[in-house]
C-alpha positions in Angstrom: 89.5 120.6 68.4 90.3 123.5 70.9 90.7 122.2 74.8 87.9 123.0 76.3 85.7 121.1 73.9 88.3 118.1 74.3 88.0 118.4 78.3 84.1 118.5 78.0 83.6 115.5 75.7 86.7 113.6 78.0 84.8 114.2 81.1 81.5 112.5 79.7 83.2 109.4 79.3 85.0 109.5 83.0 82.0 110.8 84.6 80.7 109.2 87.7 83.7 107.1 88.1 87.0 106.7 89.4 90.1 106.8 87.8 93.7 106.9 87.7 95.7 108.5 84.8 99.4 108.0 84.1 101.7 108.0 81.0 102.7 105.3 78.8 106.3 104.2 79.9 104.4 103.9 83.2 101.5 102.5 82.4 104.1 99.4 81.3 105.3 99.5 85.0 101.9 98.8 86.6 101.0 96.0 83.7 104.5 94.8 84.7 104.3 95.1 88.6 100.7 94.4 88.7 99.3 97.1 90.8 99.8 100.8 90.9 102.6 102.1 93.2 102.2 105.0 95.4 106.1 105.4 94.8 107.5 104.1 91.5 111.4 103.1 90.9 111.1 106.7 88.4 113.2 109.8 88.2 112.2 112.3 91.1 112.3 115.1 88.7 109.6 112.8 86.6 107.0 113.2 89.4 104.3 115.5 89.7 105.4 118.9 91.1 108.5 117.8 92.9 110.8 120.2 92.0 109.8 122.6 94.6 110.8 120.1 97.3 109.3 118.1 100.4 108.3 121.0 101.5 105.7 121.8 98.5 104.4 118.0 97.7 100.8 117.1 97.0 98.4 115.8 99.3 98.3 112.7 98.8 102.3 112.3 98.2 102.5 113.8 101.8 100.1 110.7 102.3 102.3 107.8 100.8 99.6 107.2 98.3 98.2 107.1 94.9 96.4 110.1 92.9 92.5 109.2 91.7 90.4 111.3 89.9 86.8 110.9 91.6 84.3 111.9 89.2 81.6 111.1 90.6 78.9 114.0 91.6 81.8 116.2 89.8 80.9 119.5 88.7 84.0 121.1 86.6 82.5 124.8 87.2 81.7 124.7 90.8 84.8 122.5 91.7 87.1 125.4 90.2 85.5 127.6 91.8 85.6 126.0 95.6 89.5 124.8 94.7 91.3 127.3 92.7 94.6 126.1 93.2 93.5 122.7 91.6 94.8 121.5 88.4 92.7 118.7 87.7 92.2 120.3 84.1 95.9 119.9 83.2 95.3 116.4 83.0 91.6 116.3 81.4 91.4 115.1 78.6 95.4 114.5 79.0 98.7 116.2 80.0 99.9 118.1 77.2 103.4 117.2 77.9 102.7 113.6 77.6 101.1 114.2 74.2 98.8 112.0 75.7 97.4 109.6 78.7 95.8 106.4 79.8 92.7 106.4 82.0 92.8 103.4 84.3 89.1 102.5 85.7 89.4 101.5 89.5 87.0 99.7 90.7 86.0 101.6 94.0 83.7 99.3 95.5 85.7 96.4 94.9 88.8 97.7 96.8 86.1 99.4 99.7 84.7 95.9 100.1 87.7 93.2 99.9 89.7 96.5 102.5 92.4 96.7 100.1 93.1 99.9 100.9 91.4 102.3 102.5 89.5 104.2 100.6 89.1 108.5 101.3 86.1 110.1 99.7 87.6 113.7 98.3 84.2 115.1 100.1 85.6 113.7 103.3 89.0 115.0 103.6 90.0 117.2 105.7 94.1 118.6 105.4 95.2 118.2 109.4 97.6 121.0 109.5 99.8 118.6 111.9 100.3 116.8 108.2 102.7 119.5 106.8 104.7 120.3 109.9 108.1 118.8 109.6 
């Protein structure tokens, strides 16, 4: 099955939800711990694109949180086109390195309506530049 095909058919089943995607060995951590940690007891070099440094971190690292995948309203094409540094296709249908991944459905308006955390609609974000000044 070539990728693309793969990506499509994976995106029909995570479509209009919200997600979070991780590996096996740590998908035992968060049934173990109970919850998904923004920073896991894991290798630095095991995190997504650290080896660059502080100074080249994610978003939502910079944030002290956790990485969902919002599908909802999500349009692969026109998303590309409006984020071109994005990767969200390296991990749809899952990471090639991993050899594979496990979707994790979040319930968004469970954790919106008991405040567990706060919840940040991707539409809604804005990067503060004061966020990446050391």
């Amino acid at each position: 099955m070539n990728s693309q095909k793969s990506a499509k058919e994976a995106l029909n089943v995570l479509d209009g939800r919200l997600w979070h995607t991780t590996k096996s060995e740590r998908y035992q951590m968060i049934l173990e711990t109970g919850c998904i940690l923004p920073n896991p007891l894991i290798p630095e070099e095991e995190r997504w694109k650290t080896s660059g440094g502080p100074d080249v971190y994610h978003y939502v690292r910079r944030l002290g949180d956790v990485s969902l995948f919002d599908f909802e309203r999500f349009d692969p094409e026109r998303y590309s086109e409006k984020y071109p540094l994005s990767s969200w296709w390296t991990f749809v249908p899952y990471v090639r390195d991993w050899g594979q991944s496990i979707w994790i459905e979040i319930d968004k308006q469970f954790i919106i309506k008991v405040g567990f955390c706060v919840f940040i609609d991707a539409l809604d974000i804005t990067m503060p530049e004061k966020l990446f000044v050391a």
